[in-house]
LUMZA-215305 format. One record per residue (C-alpha): residue number from 0; residue in three letters; x, y, z. Coordinates in Angstrom, 2 decimals, padded with zeros to 5 digits, always signed. Example, Ala and Ser with C-alpha at 12.3 -4.5 7.8 and 13.67 -1.06 7.14 Angstrom:
2
<0,'ala',<+012.30,-004.50,+007.80>>
<1,'ser',<+013.67,-001.06,+007.14>>
// end
This chain:
457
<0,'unk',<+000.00,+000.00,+000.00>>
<1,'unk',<+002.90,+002.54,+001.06>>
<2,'unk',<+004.78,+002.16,-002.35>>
<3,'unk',<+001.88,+001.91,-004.41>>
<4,'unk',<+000.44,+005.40,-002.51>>
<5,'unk',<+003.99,+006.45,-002.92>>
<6,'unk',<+004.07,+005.51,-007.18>>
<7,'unk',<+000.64,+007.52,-007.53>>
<8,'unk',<+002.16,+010.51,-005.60>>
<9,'unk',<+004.81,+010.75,-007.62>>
<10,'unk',<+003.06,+010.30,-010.94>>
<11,'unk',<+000.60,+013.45,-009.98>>
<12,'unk',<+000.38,+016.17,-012.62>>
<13,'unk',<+001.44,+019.51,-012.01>>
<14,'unk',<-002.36,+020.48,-012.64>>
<15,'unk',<-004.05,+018.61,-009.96>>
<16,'unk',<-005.51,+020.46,-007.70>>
<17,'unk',<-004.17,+018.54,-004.43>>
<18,'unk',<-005.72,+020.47,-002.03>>
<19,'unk',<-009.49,+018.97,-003.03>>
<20,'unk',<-007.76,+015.43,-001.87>>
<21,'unk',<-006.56,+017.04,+001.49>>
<22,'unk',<-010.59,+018.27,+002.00>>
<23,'unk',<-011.63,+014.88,+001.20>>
<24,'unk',<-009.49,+013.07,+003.50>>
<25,'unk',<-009.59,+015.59,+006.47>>
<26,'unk',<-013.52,+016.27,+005.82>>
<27,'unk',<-014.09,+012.36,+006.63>>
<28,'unk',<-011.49,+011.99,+008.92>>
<29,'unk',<-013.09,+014.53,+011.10>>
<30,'unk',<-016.41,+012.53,+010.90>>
<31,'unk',<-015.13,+009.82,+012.03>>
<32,'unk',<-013.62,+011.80,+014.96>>
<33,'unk',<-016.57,+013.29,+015.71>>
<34,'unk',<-018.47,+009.92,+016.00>>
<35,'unk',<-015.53,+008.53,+017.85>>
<36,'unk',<-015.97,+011.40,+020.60>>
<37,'unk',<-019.96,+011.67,+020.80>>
<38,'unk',<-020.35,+007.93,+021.73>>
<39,'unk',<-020.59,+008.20,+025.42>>
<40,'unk',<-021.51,+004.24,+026.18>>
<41,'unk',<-022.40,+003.25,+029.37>>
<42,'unk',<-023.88,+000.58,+031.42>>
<43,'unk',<-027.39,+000.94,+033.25>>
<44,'unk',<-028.26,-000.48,+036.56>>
<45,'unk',<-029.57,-003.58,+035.21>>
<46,'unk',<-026.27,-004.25,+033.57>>
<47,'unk',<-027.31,-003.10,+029.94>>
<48,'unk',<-025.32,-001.17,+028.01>>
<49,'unk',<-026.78,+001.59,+025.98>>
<50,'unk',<-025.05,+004.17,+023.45>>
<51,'unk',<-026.04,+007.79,+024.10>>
<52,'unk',<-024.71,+011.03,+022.29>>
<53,'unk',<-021.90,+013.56,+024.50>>
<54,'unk',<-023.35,+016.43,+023.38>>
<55,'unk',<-027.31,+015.68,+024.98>>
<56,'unk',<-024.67,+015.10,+028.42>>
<57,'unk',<-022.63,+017.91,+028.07>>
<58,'unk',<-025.26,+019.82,+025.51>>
<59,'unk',<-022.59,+023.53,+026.20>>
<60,'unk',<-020.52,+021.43,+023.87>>
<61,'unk',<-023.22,+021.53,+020.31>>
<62,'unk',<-021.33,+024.92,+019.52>>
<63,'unk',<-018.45,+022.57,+018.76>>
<64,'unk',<-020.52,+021.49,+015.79>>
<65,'unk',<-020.36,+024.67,+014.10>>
<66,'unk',<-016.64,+023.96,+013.19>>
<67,'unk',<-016.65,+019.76,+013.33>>
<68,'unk',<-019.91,+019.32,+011.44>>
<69,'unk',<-018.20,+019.02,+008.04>>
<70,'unk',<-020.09,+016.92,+005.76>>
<71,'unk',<-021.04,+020.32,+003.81>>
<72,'unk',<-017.18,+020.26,+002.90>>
<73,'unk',<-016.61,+016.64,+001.46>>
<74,'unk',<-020.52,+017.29,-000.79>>
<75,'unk',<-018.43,+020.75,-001.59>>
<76,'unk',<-015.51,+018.71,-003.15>>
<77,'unk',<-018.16,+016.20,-004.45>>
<78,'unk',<-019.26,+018.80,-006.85>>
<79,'unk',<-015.71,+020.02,-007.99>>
<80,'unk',<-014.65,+016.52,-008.29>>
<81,'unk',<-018.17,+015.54,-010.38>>
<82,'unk',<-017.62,+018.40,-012.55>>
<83,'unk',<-014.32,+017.59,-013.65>>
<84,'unk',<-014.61,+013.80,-014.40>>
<85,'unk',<-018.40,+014.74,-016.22>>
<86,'unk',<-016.73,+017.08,-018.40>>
<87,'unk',<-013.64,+014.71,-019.38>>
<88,'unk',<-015.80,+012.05,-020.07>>
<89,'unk',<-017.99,+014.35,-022.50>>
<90,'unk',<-014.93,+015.53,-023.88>>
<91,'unk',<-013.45,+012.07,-025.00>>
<92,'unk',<-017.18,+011.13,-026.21>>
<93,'unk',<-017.19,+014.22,-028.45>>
<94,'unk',<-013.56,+012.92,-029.57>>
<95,'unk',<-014.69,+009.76,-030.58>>
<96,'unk',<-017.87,+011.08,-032.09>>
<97,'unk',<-020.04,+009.33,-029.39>>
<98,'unk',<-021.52,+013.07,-028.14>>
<99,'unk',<-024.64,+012.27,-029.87>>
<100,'unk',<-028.36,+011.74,-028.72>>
<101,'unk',<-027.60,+007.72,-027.77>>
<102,'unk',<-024.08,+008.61,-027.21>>
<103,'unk',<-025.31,+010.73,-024.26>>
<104,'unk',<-027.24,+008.25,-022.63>>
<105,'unk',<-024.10,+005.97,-023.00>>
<106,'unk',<-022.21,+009.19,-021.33>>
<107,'unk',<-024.86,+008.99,-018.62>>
<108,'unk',<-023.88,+005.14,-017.44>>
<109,'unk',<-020.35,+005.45,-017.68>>
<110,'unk',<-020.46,+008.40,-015.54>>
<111,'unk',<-022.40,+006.88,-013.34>>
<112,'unk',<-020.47,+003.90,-012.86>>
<113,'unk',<-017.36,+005.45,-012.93>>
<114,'unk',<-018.01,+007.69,-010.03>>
<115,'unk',<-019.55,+005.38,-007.95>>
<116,'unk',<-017.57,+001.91,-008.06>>
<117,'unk',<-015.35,+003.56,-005.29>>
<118,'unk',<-018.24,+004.16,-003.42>>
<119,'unk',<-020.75,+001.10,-003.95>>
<120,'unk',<-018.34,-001.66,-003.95>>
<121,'unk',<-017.28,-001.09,-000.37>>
<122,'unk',<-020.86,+000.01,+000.66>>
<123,'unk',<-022.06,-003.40,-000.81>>
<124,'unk',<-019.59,-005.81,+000.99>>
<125,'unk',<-020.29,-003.99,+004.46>>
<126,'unk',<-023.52,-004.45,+003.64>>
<127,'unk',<-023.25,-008.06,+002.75>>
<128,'unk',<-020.79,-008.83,+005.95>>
<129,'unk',<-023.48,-006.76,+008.80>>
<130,'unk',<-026.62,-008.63,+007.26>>
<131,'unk',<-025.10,-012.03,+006.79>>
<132,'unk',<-023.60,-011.86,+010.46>>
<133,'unk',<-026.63,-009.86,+011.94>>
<134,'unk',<-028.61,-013.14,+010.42>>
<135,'unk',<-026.24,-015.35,+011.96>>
<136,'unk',<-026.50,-014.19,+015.56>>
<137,'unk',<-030.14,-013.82,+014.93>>
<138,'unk',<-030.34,-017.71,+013.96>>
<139,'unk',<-027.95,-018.29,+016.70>>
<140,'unk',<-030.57,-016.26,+019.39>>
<141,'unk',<-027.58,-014.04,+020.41>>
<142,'unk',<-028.87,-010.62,+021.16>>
<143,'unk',<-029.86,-008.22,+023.28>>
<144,'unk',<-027.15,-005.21,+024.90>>
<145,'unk',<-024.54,-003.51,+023.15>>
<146,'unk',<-025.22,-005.53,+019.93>>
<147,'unk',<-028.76,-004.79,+019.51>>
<148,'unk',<-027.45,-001.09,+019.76>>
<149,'unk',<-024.41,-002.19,+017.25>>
<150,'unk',<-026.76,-003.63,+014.78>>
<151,'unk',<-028.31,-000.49,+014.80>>
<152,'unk',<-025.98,+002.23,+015.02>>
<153,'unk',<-023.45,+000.81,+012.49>>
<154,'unk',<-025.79,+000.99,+009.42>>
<155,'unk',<-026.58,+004.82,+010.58>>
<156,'unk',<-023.50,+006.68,+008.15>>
<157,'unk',<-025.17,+005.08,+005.33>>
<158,'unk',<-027.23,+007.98,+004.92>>
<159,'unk',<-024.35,+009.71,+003.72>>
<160,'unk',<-023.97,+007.19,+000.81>>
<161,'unk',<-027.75,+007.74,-000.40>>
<162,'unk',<-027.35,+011.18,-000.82>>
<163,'unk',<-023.93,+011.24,-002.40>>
<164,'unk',<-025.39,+008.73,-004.46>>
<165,'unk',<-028.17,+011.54,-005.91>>
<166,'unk',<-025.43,+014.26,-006.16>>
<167,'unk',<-023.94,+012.05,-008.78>>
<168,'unk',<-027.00,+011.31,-010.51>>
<169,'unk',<-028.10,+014.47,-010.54>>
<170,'unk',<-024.68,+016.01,-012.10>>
<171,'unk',<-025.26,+015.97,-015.69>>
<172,'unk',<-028.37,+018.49,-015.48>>
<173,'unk',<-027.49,+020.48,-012.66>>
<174,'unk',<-024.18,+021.00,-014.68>>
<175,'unk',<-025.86,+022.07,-017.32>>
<176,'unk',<-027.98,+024.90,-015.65>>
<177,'unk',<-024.35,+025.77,-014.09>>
<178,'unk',<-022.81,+026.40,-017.28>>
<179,'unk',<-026.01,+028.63,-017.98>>
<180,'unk',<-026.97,+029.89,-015.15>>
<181,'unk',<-023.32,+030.15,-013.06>>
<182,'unk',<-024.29,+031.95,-009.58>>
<183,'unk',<-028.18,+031.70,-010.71>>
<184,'unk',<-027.88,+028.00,-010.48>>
<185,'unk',<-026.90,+027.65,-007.15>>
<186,'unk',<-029.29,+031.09,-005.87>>
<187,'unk',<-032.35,+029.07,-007.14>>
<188,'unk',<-031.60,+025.74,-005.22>>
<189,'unk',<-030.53,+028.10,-001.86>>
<190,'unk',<-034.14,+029.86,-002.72>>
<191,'unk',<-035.79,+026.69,-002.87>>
<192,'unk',<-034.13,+025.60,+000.79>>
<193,'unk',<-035.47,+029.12,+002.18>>
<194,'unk',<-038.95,+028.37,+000.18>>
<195,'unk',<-039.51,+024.84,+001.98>>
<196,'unk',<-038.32,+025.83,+005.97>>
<197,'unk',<-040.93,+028.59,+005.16>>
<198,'unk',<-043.62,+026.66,+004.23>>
<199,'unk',<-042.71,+023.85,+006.71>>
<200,'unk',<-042.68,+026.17,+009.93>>
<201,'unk',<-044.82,+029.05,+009.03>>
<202,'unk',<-047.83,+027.23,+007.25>>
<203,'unk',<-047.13,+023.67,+008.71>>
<204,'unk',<-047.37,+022.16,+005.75>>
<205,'unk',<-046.46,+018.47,+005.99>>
<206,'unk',<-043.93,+016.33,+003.88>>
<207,'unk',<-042.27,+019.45,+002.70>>
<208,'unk',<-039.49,+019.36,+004.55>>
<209,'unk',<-038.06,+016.35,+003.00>>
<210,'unk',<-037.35,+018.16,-000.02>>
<211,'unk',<-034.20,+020.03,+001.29>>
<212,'unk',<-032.81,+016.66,+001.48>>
<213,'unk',<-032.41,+017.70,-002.44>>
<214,'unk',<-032.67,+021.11,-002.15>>
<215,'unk',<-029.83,+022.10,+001.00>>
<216,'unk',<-027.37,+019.57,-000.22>>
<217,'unk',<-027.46,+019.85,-003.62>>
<218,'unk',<-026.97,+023.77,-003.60>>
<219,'unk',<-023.63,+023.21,-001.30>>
<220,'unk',<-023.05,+020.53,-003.96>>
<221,'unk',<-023.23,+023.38,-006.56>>
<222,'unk',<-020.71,+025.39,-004.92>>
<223,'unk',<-018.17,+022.99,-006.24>>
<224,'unk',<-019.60,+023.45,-009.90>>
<225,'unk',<-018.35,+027.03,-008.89>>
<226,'unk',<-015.04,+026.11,-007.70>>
<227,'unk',<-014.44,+024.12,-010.85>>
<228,'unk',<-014.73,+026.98,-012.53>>
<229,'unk',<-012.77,+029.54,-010.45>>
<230,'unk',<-016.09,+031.66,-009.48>>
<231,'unk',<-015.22,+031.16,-005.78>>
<232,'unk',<-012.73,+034.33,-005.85>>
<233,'unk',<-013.98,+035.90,-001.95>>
<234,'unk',<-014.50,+033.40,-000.08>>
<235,'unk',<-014.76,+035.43,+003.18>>
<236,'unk',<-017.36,+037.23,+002.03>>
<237,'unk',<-019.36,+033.73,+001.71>>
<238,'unk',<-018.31,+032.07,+005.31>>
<239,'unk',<-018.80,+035.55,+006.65>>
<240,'unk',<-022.59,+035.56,+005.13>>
<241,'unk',<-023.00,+032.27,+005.67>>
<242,'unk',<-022.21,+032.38,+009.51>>
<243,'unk',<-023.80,+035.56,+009.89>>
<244,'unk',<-027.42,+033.62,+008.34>>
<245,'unk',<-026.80,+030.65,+010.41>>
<246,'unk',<-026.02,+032.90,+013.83>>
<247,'unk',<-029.72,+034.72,+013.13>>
<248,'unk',<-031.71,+032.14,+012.07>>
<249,'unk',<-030.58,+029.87,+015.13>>
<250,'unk',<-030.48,+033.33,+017.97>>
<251,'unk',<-034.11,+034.18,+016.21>>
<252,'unk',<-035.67,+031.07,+014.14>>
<253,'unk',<-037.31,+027.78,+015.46>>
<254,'unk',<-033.41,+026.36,+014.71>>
<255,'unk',<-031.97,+024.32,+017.36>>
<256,'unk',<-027.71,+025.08,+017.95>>
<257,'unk',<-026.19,+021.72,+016.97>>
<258,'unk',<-025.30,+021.09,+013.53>>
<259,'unk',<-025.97,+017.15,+014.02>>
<260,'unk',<-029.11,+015.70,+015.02>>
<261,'unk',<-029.89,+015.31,+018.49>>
<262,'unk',<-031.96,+012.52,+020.53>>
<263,'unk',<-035.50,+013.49,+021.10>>
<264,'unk',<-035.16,+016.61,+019.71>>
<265,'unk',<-038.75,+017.84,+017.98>>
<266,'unk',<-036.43,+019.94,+014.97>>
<267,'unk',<-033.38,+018.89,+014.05>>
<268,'unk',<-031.03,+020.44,+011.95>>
<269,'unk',<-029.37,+017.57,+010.19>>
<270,'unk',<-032.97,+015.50,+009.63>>
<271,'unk',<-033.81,+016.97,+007.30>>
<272,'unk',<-031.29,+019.52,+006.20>>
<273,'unk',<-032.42,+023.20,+007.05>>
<274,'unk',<-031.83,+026.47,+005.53>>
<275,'unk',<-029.95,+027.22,+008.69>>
<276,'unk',<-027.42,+023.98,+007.97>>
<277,'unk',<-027.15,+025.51,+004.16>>
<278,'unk',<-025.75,+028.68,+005.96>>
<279,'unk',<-023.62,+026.81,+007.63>>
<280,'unk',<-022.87,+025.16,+004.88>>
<281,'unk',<-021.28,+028.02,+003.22>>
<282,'unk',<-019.22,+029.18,+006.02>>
<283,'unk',<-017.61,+026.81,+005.92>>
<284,'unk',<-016.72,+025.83,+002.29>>
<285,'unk',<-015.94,+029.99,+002.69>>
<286,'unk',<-013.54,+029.31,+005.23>>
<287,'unk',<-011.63,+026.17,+004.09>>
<288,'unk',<-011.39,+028.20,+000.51>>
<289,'unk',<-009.68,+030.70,+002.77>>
<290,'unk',<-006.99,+028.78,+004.38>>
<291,'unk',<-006.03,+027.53,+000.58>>
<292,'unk',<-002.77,+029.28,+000.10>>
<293,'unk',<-001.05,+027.92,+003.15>>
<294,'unk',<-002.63,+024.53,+002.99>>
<295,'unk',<-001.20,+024.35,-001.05>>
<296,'unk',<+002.38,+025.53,+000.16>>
<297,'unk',<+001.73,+022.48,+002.77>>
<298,'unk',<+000.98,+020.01,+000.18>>
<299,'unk',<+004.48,+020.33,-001.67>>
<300,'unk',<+006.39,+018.71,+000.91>>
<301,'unk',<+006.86,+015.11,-000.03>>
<302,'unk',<+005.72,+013.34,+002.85>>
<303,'unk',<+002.48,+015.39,+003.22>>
<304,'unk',<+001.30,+014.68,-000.49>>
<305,'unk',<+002.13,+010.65,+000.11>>
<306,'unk',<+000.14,+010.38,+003.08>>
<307,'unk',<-002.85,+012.43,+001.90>>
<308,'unk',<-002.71,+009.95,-001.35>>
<309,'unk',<-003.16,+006.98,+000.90>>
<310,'unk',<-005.68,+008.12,+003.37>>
<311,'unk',<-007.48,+008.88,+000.10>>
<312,'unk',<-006.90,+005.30,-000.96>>
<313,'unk',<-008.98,+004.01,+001.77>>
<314,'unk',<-010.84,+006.29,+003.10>>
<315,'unk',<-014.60,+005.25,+001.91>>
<316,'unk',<-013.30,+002.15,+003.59>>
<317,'unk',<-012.50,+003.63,+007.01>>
<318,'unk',<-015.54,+005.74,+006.80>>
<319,'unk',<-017.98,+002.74,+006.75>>
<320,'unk',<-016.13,+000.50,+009.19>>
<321,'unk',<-015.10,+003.01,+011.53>>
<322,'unk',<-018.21,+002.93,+014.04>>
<323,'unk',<-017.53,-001.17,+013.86>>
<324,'unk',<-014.56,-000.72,+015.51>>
<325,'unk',<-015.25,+001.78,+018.20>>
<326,'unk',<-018.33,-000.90,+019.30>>
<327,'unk',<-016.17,-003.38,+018.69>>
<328,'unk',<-013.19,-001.97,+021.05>>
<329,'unk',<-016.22,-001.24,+023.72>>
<330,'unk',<-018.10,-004.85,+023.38>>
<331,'unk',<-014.45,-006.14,+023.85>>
<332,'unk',<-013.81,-004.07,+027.07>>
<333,'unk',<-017.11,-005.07,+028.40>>
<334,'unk',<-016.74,-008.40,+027.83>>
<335,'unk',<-013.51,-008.43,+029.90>>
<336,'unk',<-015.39,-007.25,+032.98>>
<337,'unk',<-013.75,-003.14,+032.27>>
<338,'unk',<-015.88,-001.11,+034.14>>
<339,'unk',<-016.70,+002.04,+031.75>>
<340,'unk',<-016.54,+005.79,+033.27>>
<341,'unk',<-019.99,+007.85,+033.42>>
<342,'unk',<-019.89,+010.36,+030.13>>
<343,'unk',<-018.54,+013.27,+030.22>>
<344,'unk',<-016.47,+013.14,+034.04>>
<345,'unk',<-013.03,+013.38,+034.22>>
<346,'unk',<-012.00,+010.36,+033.91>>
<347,'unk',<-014.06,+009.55,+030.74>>
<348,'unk',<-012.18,+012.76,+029.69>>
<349,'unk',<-008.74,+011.10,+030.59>>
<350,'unk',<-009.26,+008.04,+028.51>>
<351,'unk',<-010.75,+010.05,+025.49>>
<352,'unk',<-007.30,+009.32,+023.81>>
<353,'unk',<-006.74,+005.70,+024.37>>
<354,'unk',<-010.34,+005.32,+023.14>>
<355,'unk',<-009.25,+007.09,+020.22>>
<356,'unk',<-006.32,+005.09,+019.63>>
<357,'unk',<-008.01,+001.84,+020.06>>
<358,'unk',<-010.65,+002.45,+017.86>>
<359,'unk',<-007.83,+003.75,+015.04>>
<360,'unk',<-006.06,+000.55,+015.64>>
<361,'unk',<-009.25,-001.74,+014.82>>
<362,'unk',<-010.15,+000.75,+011.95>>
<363,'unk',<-006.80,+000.09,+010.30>>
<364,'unk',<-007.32,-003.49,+010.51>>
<365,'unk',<-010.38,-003.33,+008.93>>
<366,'unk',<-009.41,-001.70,+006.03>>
<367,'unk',<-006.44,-003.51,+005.76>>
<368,'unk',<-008.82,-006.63,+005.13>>
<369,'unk',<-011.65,-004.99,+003.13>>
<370,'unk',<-009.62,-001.82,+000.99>>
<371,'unk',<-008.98,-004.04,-002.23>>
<372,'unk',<-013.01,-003.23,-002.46>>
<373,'unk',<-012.31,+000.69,-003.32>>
<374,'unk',<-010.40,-000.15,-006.10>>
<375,'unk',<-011.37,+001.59,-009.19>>
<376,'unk',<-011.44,-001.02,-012.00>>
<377,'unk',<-010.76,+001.03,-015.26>>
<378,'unk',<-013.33,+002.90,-016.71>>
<379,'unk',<-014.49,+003.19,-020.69>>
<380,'unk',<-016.16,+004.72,-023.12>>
<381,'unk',<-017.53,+002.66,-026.15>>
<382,'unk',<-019.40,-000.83,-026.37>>
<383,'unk',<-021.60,-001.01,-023.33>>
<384,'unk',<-023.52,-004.14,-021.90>>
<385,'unk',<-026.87,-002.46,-022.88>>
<386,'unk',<-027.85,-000.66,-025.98>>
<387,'unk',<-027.56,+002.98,-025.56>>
<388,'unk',<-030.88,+003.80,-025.62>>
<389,'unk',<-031.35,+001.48,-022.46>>
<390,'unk',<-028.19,+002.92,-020.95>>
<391,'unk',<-029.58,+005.96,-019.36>>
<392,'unk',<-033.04,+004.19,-018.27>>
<393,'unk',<-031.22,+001.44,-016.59>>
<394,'unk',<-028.24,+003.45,-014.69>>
<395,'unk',<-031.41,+006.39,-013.47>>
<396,'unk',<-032.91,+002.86,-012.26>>
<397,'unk',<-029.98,+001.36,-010.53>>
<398,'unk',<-029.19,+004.88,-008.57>>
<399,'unk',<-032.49,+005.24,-007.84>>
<400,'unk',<-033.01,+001.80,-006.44>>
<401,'unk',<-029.64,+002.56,-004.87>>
<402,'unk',<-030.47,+005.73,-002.97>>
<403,'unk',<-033.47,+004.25,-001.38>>
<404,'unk',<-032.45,+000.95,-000.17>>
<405,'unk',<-029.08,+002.67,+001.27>>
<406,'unk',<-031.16,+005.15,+003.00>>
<407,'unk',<-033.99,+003.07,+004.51>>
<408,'unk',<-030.97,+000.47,+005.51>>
<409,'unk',<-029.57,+003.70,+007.62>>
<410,'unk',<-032.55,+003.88,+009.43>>
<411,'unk',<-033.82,+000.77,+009.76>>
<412,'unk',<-030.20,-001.18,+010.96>>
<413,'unk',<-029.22,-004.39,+010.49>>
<414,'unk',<-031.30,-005.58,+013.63>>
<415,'unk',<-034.90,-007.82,+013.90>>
<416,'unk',<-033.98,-009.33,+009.59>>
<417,'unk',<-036.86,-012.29,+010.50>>
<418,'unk',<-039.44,-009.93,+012.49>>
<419,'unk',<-039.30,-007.42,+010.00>>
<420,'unk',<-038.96,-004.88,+011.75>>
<421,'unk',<-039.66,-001.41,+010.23>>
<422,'unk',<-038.73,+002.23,+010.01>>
<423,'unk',<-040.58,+005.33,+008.10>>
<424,'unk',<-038.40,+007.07,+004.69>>
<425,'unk',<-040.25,+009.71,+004.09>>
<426,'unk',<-043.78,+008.17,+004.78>>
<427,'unk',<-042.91,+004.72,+003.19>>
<428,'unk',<-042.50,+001.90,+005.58>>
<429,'unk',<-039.17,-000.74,+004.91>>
<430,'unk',<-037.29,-003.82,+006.19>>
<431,'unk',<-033.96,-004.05,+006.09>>
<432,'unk',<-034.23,-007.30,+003.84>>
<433,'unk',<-036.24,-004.94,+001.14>>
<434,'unk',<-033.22,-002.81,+001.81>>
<435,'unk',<-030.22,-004.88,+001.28>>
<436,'unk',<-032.56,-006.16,-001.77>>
<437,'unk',<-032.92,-002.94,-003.48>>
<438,'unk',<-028.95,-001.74,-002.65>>
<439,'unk',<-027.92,-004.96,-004.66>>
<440,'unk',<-030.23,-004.88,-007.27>>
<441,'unk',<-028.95,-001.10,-008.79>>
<442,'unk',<-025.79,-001.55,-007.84>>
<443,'unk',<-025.84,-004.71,-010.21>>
<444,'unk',<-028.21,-002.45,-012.77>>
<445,'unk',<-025.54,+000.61,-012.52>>
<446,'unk',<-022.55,-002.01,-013.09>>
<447,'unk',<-024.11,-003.49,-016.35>>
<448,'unk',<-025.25,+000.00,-017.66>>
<449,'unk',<-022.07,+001.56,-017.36>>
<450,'unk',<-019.68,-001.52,-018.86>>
<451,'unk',<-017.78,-000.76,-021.91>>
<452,'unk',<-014.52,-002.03,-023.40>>
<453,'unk',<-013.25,+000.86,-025.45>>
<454,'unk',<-011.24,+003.95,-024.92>>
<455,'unk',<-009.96,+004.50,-021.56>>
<456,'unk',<-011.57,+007.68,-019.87>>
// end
């Protein structure tokens, strides 16, 4: 891995922007921090253990989200990245006179597949590992404690996939209204945030809110369109608006102060997305597009550039296996007989860094065993397994099914496969079994659309 990450470093162009990659990798390695330090497990009085969040203990400490809440960033970089590998791809069609009408729906697949093999291959083994051992310990009538609360908890990032998975499908078009539109794009999607929060708390209108699921991260997603193109030139003045909207509507507005979701809170700000997180949103895309300079003179040293090339390598990987390991380091402790700290007392605070390190350790042995999964395989234009003119139908049907089961397997878990048990996307009802079944199924229809065995893209 280190002299493979060390052949790619050396072989990157002069034009690559490097300091996307150091977003991408510090944007989910702060995630994965962040989940690390909110876990405050602990046993009750009837010897059950029980995961709760440290910022509903120590709730002085939800300002801390205003910097560490960083998924905005890594859908920011989404959009830079999407734009750049949409356009290359449309620029080799045109080359090989495949810019046409069927051409384009070809374009469509390959794009499709090409951006998302790093993302669904992974996602689709952790899948298949959780549900084939969460039916094993089922069958075996092992439950009940921390792995109930593991079975649930570790299928919870995957909301992240389902709407990363829409940003890509929803490229090509929202491109296209960028190269129109520019700024105009991205004020109509911010409009449409504002548009829904109004009609969702002033006129109570129900359902509504679900839309800035699209709306809130797609318009940060847009921002990236603009940083493709260099349109991003004061970036203060957008993290200074952007905090400035965020500090009214939360000091005045029905917004609560944490930038994650909450336990038993009645709003959150995370679920769905609010026109408050959009605002916060752009301060902070502002203010890691203002810390560029010195962060590019960083990346020339050697050593830095390396080690941001491998963490990129595997970083999908760590993301989805990271919470595994923190409740697996805990399940392990527990089993010994360690008795764990209360949350948030000093010496909870004291062990904060062994915790940290433990869980790292266990990370980096799980992607040392599952990384060959986020392996691009080499990508094409040409031939496909589908005619073109089924190309585009069939990849819009495979992300689709995609989004949905990857979503509804985030908040239903991996726990109660044979009861059925259920949870509400949207106001549709699904079982993780209809989940997993839907995940596979466009992942498989994505991978056939998008085959070819042409020109390398």
């Amino acid at each position: 891995m280190a002299s493979s990450a060390h052949a790619l470093a050396e072989a990157t162009p002069a034009s690559r922007d490097k300091y996307v990659d150091l977003l991408r990798v510090a944007s989910l390695g702060t995630v994965v921090l962040g989940h690390w330090l909110m876990a405050a497990v602990s046993v009750r009085g009837d010897g059950r253990a029980e995961v709760g969040n440290l910022l509903a203990v120590e709730p002085r400490l939800q300002l801390l989200t205003w910097a560490l809440q960083v998924m905005p960033v890594f859908f920011f970089v989404g959009g830079f990245s999407h734009a750049l590998s949409y356009r290359s791809l449309r620029r080799k069609a045109g080359e090989n006179g495949e810019d046409g009408k069927n051409g384009g729906a070809a374009l469509y697949s390959v794009f499709l597949r090409a951006r998302l093999q790093r993302l669904l291959r992974p996602t689709v083994v952790f899948i298949g590992v959780w549900g084939a051992l969460a039916l094993a310990l089922q069958l075996a009538g092992r439950e009940g404690g921390l792995l109930d609360v593991s079975l649930r908890l570790v299928a919870q990032p995957l909301w992240f996939i389902g709407i990363y998975l829409a940003m890509v499908a929803f490229t090509p078009p929202l491109l296209r209204l960028h190269d129109r539109y520019g700024w105009g794009a991205f004020g109509g999607l911010a409009a449409a945030a504002g548009l829904v929060d109004v009609l969702r708390f002033g006129f109570g209108v129900p359902y509504v809110e679900f839309l800035n699921f699209a709306f809130v991260w797609l318009a940060v997603h847009q921002l990236g369109f603009l940083r493709a193109d260099g349109k991003l030139r004061r970036p203060y003045l957008l993290a200074g608006a952007g905090l400035a909207g965020a500090v009214l509507l939360v000091a005045y507005g029905p917004y609560p102060l944490s930038m994650v979701g909450m336990p038993g809170e009645k709003i959150s700000n995370m679920a769905p997305p609010t026109f408050a997180l959009l605002c916060h949103g752009l301060w902070l895309v502002g203010g890691v597009e203002s810390l560029r300079g010195p962060a590019q003179r960083w990346l020339r040293r050697p050593r830095v550039w390396r080690a941001v090339v491998a963490a990129n390598g595997v970083s999908m990987t760590a993301f989805l296996w990271h919470l595994t390991a923190m409740l697996g380091a805990y399940g392990a402790l527990l089993a010994l007989g360690v008795r764990l700290p209360e949350p948030a007392t000093g010496v909870w605070w004291a062990q904060v860094p062994v915790r940290v390190v433990v869980a790292g350790a266990v990370t980096a042995l799980l992607v040392t065993v599952f990384r060959r999964f986020e392996q691009p395989s080499a990508v094409v234009l040409g031939e496909s397994g589908v005619s073109p003119a089924g190309a585009r139908p069939a990849a819009a049907l495979g992300v689709t099914l995609c989004l949905f089961g990857v979503l509804g397997l985030s908040m239903v878990g991996f726990g109660g496969l044979l009861e059925g048990r259920t949870a509400v996307l949207v106001a549709v009802r699904v079982t993780a079994p209809v989940a997993v079944a839907m995940t596979l199924a466009g992942w498989l229809l994505v991978e056939r659309a998008g085959r070819g065995r042409s020109v390398a893209a």
